[in-house]
C-alpha positions as CSV (number, residue, x, y, z in Angstrom):
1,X,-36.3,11.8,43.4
2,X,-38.6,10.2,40.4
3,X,-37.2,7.4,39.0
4,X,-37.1,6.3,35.0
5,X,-40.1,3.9,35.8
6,X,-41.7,7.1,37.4
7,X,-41.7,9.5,34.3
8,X,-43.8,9.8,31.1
9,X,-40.6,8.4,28.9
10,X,-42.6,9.6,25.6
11,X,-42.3,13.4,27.3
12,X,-38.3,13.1,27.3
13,X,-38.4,12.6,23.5
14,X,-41.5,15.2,22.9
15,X,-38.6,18.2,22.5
16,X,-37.1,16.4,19.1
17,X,-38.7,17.4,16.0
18,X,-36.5,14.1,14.6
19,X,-37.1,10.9,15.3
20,X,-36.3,9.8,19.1
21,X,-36.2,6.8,21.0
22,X,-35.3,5.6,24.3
23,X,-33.2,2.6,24.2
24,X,-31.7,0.2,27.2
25,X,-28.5,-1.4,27.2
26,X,-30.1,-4.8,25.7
27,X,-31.3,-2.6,22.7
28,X,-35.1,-3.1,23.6
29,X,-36.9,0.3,22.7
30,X,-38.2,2.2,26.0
31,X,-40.2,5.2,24.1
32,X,-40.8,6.8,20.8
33,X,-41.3,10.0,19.6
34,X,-44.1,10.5,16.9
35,X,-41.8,11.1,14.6
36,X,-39.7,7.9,14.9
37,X,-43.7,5.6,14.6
38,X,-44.4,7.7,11.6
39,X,-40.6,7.1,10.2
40,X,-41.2,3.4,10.5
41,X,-44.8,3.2,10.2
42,X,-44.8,1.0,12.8
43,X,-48.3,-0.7,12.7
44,X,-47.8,-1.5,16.4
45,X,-46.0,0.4,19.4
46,X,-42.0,0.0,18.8
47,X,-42.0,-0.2,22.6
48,X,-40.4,-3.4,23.7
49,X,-38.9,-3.9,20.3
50,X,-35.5,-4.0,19.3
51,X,-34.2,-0.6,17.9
52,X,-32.2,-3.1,15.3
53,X,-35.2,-5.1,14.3
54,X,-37.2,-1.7,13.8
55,X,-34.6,0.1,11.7
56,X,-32.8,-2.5,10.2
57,X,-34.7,-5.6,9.8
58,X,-31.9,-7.6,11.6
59,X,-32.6,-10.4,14.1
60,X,-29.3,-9.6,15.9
61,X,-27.2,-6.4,17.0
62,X,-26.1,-4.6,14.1
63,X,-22.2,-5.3,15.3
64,X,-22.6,-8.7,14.6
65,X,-24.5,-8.2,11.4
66,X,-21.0,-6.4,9.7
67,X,-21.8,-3.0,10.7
68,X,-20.9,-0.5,13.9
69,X,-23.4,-0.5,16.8
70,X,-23.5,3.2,17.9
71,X,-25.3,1.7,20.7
72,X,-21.7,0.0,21.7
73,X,-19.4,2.8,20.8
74,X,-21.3,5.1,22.9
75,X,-21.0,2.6,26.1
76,X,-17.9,2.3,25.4
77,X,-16.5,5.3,25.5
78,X,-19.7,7.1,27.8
79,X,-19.6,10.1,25.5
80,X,-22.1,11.0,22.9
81,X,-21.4,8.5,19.3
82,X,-22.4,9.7,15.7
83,X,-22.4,7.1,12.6
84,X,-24.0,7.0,9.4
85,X,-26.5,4.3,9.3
86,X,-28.4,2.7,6.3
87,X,-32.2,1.9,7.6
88,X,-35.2,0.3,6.0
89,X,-38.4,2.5,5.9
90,X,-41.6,2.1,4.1
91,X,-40.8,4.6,1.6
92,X,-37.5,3.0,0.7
93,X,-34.1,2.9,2.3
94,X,-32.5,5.8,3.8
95,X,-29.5,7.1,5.1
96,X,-29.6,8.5,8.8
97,X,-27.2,10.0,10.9
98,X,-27.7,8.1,14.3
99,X,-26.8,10.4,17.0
100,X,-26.6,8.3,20.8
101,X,-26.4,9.7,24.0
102,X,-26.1,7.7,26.9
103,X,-27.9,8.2,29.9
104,X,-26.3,7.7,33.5
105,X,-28.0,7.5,36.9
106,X,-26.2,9.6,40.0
107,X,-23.8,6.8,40.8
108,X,-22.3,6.8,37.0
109,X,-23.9,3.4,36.1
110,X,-25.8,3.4,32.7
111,X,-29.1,3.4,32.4
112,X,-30.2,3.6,28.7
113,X,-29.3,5.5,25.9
114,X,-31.6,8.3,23.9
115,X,-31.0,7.3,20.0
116,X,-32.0,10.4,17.4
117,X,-32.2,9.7,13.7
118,X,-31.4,12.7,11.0
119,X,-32.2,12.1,7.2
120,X,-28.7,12.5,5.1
121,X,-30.2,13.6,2.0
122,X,-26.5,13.8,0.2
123,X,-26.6,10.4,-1.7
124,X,-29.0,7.8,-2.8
125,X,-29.2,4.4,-2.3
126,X,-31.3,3.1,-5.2
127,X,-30.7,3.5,-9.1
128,X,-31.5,7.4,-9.8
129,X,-31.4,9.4,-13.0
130,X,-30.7,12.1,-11.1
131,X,-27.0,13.7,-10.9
132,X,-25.7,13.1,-7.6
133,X,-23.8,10.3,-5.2
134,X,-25.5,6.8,-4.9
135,X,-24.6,4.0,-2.7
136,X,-24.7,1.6,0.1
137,X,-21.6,-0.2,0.8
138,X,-19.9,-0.1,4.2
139,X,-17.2,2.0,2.3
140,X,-19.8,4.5,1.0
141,X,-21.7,4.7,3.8
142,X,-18.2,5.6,5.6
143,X,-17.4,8.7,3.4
144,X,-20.8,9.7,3.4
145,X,-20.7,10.3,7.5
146,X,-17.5,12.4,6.9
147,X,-19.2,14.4,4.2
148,X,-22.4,14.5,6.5
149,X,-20.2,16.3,9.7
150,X,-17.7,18.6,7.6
151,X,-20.7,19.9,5.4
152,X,-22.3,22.7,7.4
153,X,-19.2,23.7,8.7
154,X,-16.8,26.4,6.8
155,X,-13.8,23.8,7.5
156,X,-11.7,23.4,4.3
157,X,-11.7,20.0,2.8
158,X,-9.8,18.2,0.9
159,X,-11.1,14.9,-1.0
160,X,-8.5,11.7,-1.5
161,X,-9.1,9.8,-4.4
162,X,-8.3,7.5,-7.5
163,X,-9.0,9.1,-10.2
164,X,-12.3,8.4,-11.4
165,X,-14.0,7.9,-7.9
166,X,-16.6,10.9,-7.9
167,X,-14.3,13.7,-6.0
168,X,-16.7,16.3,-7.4
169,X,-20.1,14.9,-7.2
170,X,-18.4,14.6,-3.7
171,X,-17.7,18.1,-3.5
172,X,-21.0,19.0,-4.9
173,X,-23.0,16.9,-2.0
174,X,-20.9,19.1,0.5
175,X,-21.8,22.3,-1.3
176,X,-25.4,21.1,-1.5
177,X,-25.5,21.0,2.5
178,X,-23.6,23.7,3.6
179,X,-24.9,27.2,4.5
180,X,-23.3,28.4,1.5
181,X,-26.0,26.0,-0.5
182,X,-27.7,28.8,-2.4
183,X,-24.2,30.6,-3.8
184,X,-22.3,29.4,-6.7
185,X,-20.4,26.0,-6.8
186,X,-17.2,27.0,-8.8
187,X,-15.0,23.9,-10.1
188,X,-11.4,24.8,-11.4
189,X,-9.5,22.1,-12.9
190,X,-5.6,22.7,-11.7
191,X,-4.1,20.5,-13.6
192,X,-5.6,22.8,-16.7
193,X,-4.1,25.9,-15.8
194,X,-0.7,27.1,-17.1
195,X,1.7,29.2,-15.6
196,X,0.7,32.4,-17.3
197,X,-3.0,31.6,-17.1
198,X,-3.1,30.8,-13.3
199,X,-3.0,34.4,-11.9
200,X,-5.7,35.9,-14.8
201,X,-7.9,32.7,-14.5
202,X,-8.0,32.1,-10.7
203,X,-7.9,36.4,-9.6
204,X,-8.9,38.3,-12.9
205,X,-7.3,41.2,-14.9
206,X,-7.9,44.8,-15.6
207,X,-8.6,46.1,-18.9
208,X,-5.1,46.5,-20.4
209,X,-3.0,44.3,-18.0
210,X,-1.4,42.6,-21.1
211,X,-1.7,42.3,-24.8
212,X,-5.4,40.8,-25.4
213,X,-6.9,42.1,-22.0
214,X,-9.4,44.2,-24.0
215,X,-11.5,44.5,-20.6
216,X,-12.0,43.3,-17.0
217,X,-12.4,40.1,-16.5
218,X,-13.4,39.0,-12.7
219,X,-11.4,35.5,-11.6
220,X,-13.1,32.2,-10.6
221,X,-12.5,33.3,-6.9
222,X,-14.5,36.1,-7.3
223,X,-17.1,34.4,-9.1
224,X,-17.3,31.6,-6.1
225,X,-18.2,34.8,-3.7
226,X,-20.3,34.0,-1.6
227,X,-20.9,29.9,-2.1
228,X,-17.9,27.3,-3.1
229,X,-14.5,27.1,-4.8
230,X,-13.5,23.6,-5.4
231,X,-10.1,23.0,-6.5
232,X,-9.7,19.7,-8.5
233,X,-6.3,17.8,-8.7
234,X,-4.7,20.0,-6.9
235,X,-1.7,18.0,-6.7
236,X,-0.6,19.4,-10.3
237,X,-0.2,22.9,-9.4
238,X,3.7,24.4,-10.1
239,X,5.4,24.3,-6.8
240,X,6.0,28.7,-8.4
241,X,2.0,28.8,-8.3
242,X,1.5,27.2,-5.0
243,X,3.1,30.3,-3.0
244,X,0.0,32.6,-4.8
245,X,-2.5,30.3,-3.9
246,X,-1.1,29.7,-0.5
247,X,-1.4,34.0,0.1
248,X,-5.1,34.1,-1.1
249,X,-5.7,31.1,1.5
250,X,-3.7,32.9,4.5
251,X,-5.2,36.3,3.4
252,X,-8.3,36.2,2.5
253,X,-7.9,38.7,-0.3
254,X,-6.1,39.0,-3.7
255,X,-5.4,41.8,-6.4
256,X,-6.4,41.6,-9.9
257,X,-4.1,41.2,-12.8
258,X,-3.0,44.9,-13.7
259,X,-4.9,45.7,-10.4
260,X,-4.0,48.2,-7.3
261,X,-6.5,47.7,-4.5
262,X,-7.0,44.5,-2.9
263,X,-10.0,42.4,-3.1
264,X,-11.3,40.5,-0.4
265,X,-12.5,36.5,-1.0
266,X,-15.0,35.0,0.0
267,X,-15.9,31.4,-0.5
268,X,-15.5,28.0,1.4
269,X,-13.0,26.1,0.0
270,X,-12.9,22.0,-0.9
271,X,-10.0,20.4,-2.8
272,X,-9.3,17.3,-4.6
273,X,-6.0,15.3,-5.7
274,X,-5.7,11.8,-6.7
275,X,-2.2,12.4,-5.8
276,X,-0.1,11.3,-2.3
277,X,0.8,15.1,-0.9
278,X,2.9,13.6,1.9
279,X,4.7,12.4,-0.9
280,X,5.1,15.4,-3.0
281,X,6.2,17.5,0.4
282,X,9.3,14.8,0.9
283,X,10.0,15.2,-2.7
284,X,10.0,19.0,-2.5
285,X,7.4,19.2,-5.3
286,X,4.1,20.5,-3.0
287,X,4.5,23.2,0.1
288,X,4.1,22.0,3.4
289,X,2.4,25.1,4.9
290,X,0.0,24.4,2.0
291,X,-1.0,21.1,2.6
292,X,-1.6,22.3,6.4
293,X,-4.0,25.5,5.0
294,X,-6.2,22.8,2.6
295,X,-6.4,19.3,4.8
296,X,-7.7,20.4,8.1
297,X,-10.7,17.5,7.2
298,X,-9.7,15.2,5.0
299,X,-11.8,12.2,3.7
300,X,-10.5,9.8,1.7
301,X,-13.1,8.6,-1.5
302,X,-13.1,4.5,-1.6
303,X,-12.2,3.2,-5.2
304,X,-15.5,1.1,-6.9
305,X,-13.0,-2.5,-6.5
306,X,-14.1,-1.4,-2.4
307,X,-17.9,-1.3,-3.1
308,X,-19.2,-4.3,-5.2
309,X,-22.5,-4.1,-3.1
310,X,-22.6,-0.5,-5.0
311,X,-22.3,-2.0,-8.3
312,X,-26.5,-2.3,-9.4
313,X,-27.4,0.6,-7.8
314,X,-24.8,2.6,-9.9
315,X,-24.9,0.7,-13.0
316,X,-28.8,1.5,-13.4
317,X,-28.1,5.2,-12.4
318,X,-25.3,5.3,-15.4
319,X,-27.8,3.7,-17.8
320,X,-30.4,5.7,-16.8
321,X,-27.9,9.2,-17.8
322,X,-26.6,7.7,-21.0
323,X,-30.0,6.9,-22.4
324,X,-33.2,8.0,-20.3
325,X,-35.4,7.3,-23.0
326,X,-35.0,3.7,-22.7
327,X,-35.0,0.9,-19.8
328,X,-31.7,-0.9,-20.0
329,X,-31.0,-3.6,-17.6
330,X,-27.8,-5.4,-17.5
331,X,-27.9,-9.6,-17.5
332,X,-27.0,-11.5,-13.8
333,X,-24.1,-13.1,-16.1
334,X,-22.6,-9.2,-17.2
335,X,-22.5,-7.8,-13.3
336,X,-21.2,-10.8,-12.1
337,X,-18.5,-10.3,-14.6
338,X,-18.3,-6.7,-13.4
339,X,-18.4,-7.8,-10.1
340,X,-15.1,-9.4,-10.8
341,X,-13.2,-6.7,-12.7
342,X,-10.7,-4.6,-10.8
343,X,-11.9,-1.2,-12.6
344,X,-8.7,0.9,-12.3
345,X,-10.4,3.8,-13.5
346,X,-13.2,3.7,-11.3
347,X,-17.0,5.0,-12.0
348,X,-15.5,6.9,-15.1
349,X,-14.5,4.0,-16.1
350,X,-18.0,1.5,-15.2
351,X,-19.5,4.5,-17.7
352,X,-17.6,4.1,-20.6
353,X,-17.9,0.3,-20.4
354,X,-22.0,0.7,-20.3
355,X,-22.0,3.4,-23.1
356,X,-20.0,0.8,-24.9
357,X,-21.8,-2.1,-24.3
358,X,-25.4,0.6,-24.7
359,X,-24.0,1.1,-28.7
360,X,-23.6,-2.7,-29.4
361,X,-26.9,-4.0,-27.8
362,X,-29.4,-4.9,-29.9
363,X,-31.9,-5.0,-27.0
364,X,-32.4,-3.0,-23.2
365,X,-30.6,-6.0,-21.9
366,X,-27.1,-5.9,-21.9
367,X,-24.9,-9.1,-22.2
368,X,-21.4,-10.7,-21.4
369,X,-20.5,-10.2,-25.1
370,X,-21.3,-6.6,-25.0
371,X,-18.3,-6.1,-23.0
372,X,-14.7,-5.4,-23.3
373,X,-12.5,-8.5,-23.5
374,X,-10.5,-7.3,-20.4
375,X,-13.7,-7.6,-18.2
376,X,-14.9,-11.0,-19.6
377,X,-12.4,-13.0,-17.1
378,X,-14.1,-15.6,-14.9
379,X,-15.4,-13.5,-11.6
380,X,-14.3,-14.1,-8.1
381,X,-15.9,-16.0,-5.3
382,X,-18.5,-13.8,-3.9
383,X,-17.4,-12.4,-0.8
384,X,-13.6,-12.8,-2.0
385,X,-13.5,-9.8,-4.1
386,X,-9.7,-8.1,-3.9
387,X,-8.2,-11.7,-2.8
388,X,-5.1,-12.3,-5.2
389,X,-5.4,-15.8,-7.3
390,X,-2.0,-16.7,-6.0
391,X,-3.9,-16.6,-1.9
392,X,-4.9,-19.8,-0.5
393,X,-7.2,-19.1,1.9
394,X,-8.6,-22.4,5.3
395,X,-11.9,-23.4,3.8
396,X,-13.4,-22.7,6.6
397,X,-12.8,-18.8,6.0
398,X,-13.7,-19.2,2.6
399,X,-17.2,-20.1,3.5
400,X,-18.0,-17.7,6.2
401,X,-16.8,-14.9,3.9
402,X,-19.0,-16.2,1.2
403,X,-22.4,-16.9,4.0
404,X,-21.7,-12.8,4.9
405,X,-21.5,-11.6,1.3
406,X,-25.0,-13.5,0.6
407,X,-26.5,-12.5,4.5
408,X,-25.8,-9.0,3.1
409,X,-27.6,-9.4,-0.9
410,X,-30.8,-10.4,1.4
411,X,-30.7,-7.6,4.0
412,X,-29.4,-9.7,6.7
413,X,-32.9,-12.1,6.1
414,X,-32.3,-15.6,7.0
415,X,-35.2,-17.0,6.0
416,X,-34.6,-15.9,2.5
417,X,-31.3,-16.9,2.3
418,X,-31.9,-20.4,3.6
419,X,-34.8,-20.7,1.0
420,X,-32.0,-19.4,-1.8
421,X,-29.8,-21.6,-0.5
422,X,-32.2,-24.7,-0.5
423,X,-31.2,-25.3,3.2
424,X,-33.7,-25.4,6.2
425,X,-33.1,-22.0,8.9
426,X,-32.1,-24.2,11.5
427,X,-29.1,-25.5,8.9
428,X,-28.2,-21.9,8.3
429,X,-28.5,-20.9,12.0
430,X,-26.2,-23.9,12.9
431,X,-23.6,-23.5,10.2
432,X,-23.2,-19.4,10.6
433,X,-22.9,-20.4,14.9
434,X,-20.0,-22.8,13.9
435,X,-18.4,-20.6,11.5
436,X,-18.7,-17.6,14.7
């Protein structure tokens, strides 16, 4: 029987059209695929390297740089492990669904692990003028590796937010990767719909169905044939309109207003609330049998206070929507300030504040003063963000919190951060060891 030393490791990743490698326990790389040197443009062979200084950049395991190792979870539990990772590649940073398998020999010990990378192309990570999700946070990243498994499948899903948070440029990033990509993406707003609209709106009528119906009219259902119907703030429906909604989930078909013969539906369904449903159901204002048909996946949409590291990257993109025609840049002062607002109404809110402070800038760079009085408070600690200013936290806490928030501004790059810091590496090195 060959052994691993035996066999021409590059030929066990040759079958993966995406980027493959061959990883031992100690994370040293064992092979590559073409795909994974041309990923990294490694200017050398990755073989021998760590997979964590290839991809991320990081001199140690990513679990001790703040993020999950998949590496770890997959010896741990000796099954297959999927996470959403955010890697560094010549053209930029991307995000990559890392997909590790481990690899056991006859007697059950493990041997190594093969590690295949797929490009998430549902968010970016840099400013963008374009419409769509940005971000980088651990927080992001988390919701975006939910949105990344539910997507191709027909699962329904049902998005958990403050309002404010992006629930449908969520909703559009899982329309955007499903199979269902090239039919319509049909948003209805729940909480607009009254009683007497809710039937004719959502299912259609037939010409003379009641006083006004002058002709058909098809429904939003039927107009999301074929591709997505995306339910926003669900949570406000009429416990009366529920039960319809409810028999177009369970039966797949509905009847037009003034209408005999059925119509069948077809569309994949998401849903949104910034609303507690568990709540509603004990209160007797939302069914249970419909919260069961609609929350089969759901994933839960972190508010902005949870991704200060986001806060640049979407600022820019903002700017860049409110006025492409010109370069606006906001002052170190005015996102620290941001940094330290709680931003109750989210990324809605982040916009109004820019277009505000946009209108009373005399120049592309936008100042302290430009913003609201509320947000001109004096900003946290970095690396204390959501800490209350009655906690007292032991120094020594205080300081490793703040050394991770600034290992994290400069990509996990000590030698930066000790020049930043005006401290030698081997200062750095000995203060984050004693600090553990």
């Amino acid at each position: 029987m060959p052994q691993l030393n035996d066999l021409a490791l590059e030929d066990l990743l040759a079958g993966f059209n995406d980027p493959a490698i061959l990883v031992s326990p100690d994370h040293l790389i064992l092979a590559a695929n073409a795909a994974y040197t041309e990923r990294f443009a490694c200017a050398q062979t990755p073989i021998g390297q760590t997979c964590f200084s290839v991809s991320h950049r990081y001199d140690r395991p990513c679990d001790q740089m703040g993020e999950e190792c998949p590496l770890h979870q997959a010896a741990e539990s000796g099954r297959p492990h999927k996470l959403l990772h955010l890697h560094h590649t010549p053209k930029g940073r991307l995000h990559e669904q890392v997909s590790t398998y481990p690899v056991h020999n006859a007697q059950g010990e493990l041997v190594c692990f093969v590690e295949v990378l797929t490009s998430v192309n549902l968010a970016g990570v840099e400013a963008s003028g374009k419409v769509g999700l940005v971000g980088k946070s651990p927080a992001f990243n988390r919701m975006l590796g939910l949105i990344a498994r539910v997507a191709p499948a027909m699962t329904p899903v049902l998005l958990l937010g403050e309002s404010g948070t992006g629930k449908e440029l969520a909703a559009q990033a899982i329309h955007r990767s499903s199979l269902r990509a090239e039919g319509p993406f049909v948003p209805v707003d729940c909480s607009g719909l009254s009683e007497s609209l809710f039937e004719s709106e959502l299912f259609g009528h037939e010409k003379g169905a009641f006083t006004g119906a002058v002709g058909r009219k098809i429904g939003l259902v039927e107009a999301a044939s074929g591709g997505t119907l995306f339910l926003d703030e669900l949570g406000d429906i009429p416990l009366a309109l529920q039960v319809k909604l409810l028999r177009l989930l369970e039966s797949g078909t509905y009847r037009r207003v003034g209408g005999i013969e059925p119509q069948q539906a077809d569309f994949r369904l998401v849903c949104a609330t910034h609303r507690d449903l568990k709540a509603q159901i004990a209160e007797g204002t939302f069914r249970q049998d419909l919260y069961y048909r609609i929350s089969a996946f759901p994933i839960p949409l972190p508010p902005l206070r949870e991704r200060s590291e986001d806060l640049p990257g979407l600022s820019q993109t903002l700017l860049q929507r409110i006025e492409p025609s010109r370069q606006y840049s906001l002052a170190p002062a005015t996102l620290e300030r941001l940094r330290g607002y709680a931003f109750p109404g989210n990324i809605r809110e982040l916009r109004n504040l820019l277009e505000r402070a946009v209108l009373l800038a005399d120049g592309t760079t936008l100042l302290p003063e430009h913003l609201p009085e509320e947000v001109g408070g004096s900003p946290p600690l970095p690396g204390l963000e959501g800490q209350g200013a009655a906690v007292l936290l032991p120094l020594e806490q205080v300081e490793l919190r703040y050394l991770q928030w600034a290992l994290s501004q400069h990509q996990g790059d000590k030698r930066s951060l000790a020049a930043a810091l005006g401290v030698s590496e081997r200062t750095l090195y000995r203060k984050l060891e004693s600090l553990g």
